[in-house]
Kinemage of the C-alpha trace (Angstrom):
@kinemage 1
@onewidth
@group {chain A} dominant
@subgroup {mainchain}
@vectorlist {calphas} color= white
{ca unk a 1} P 107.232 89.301 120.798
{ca unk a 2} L 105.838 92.426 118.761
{ca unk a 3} L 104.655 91.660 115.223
{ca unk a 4} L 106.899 93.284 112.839
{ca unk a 5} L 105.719 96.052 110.100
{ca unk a 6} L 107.229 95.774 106.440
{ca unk a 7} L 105.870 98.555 104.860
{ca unk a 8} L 106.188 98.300 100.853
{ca unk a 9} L 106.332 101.438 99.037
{ca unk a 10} L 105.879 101.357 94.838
{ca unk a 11} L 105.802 103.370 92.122
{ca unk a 12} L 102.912 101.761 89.948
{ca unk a 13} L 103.279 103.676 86.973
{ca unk a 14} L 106.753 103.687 86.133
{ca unk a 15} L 107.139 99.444 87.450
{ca unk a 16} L 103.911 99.482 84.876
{ca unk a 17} L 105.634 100.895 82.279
{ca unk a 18} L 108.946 99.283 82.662
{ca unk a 19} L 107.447 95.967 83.391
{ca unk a 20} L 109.757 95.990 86.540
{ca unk a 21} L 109.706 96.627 90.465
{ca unk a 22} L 113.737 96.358 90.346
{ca unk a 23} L 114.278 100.146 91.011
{ca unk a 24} L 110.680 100.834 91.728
{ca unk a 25} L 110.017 98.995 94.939
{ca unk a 26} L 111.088 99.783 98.502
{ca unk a 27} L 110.757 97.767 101.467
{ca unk a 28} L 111.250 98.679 104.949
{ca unk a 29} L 110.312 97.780 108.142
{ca unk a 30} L 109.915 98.343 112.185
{ca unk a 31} L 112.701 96.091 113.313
{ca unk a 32} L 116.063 98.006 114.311
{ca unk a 33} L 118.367 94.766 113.451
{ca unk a 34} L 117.260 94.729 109.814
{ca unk a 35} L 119.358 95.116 107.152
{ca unk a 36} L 119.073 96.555 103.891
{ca unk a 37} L 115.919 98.756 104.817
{ca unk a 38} L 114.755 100.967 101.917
{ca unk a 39} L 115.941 98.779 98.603
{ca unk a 40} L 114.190 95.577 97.362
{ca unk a 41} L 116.917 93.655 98.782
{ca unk a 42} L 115.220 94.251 102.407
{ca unk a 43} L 116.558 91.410 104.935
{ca unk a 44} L 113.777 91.163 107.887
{ca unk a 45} L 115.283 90.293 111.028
{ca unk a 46} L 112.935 87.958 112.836
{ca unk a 47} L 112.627 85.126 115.225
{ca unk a 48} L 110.671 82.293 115.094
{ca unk a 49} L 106.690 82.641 116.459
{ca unk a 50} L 106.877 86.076 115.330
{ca unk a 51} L 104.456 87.695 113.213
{ca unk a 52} L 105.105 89.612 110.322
{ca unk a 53} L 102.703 92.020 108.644
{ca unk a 54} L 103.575 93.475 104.790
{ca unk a 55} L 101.429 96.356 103.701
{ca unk a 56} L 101.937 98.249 100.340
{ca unk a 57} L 101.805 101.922 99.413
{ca unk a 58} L 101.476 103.383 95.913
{ca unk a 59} L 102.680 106.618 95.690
{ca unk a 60} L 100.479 107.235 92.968
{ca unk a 61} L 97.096 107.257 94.612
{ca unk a 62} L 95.135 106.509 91.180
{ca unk a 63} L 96.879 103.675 90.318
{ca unk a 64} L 96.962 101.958 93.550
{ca unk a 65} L 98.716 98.564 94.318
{ca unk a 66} L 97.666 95.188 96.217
{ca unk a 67} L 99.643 91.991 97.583
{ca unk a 68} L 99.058 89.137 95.358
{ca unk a 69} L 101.168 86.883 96.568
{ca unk a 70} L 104.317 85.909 99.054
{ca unk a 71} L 105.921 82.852 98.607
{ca unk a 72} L 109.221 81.433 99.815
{ca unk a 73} L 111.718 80.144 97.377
{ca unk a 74} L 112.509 76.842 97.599
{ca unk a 75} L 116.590 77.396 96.385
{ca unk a 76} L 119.062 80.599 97.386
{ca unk a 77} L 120.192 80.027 93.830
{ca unk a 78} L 116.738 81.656 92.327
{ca unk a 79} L 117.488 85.353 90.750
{ca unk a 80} L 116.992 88.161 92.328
{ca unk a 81} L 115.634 89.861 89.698
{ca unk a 82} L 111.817 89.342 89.083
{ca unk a 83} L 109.745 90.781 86.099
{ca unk a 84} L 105.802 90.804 84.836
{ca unk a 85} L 104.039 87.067 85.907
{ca unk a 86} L 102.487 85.397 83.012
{ca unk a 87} L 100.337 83.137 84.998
{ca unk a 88} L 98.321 85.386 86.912
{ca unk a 89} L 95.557 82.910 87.167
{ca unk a 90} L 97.445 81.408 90.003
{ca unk a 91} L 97.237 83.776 92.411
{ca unk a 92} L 94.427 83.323 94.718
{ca unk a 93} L 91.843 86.239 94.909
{ca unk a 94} L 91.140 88.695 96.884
{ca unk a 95} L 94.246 90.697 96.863
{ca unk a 96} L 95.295 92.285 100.167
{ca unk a 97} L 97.077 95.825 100.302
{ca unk a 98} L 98.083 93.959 103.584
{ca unk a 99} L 99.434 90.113 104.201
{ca unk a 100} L 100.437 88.558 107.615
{ca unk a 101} L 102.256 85.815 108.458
{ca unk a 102} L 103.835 83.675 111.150
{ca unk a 103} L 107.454 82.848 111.219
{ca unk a 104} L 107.034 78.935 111.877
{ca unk a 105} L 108.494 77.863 114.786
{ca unk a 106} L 111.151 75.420 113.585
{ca unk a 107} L 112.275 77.938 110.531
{ca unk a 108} L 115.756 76.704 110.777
{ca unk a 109} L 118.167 80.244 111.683
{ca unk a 110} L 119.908 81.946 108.455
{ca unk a 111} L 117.851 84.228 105.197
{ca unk a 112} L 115.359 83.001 103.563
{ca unk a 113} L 114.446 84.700 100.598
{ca unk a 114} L 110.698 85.212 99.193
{ca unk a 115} L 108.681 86.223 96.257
{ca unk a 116} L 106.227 89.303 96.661
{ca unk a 117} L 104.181 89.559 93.660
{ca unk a 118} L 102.180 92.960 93.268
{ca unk a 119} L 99.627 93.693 91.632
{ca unk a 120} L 98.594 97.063 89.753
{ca unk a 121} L 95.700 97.606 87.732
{ca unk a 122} L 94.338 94.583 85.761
{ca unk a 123} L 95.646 92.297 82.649
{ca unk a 124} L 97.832 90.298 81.430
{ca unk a 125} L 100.835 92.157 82.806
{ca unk a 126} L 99.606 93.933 85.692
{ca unk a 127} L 101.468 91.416 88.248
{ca unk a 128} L 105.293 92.375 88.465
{ca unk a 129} L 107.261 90.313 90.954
{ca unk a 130} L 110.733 90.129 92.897
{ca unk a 131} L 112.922 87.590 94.495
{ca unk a 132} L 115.146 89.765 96.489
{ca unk a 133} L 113.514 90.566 100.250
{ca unk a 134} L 114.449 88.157 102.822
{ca unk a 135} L 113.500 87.577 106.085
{ca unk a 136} L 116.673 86.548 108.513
{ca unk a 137} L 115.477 84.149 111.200
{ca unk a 138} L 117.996 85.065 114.292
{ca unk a 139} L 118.603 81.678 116.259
């Protein structure tokens, strides 16, 4: 199986300034059975053993942007909507402008949504997250 590029493109400045990604964030990816591509709300389809590789872009050049974190949510319930982290301490450094990962093998089939946390600049607010990508593990 080919990994599968999710390429996400940000606007630093203005998810900076409005403490948000919701509206400054866009997701995409390789994969033609995707859903979604091009919003926040991207919905990866994937199988299980297959790679996955997320890599951001900042439009703005000068204030680029790096992966702090990915992390699956335990509960469909969580909101979509994310905002600035207060506990940035618990993201593990180095931050990656690119993150891979394996679908695990048994992922049970359906969506299964994630956090991406972002990271621009440096500070108490300079990690803005969202709940709304998914990745949809095809059976």
């Amino acid at each position: 199986m080919q990994p599968i590029n999710i390429v996400i493109t940000i606007d630093s400045i203005a998810a900076l300034s409005k403490g948000t990604l919701k509206g400054n964030a866009y997701l995409t990816d390789d994969n033609p059975l995707s859903q979604d591509k091009c919003t926040a709300m991207l919905k990866t389809a994937c199988f299980p053993g297959q790679w996955l590789h997320w890599k951001v872009l900042a439009v703005d050049v000068q204030s680029p942007a790096v992966i702090a974190g990915i992390d699956f949510l335990p509960s469909p319930d969580a909101p979509k909507d994310g905002g600035v982290d207060p506990d940035i301490d618990r993201y593990i450094v180095p931050r990656w402008r690119v993150w891979t990962g394996l679908v695990p093998c048994g992922a049970p089939a359906g969506y299964h949504r994630y956090r991406l946390a972002l990271q621009m600049g440096s500070g108490a607010k300079s990690v803005i997250f969202i709940n709304s990508p998914s990745i949809h593990v095809l059976g």
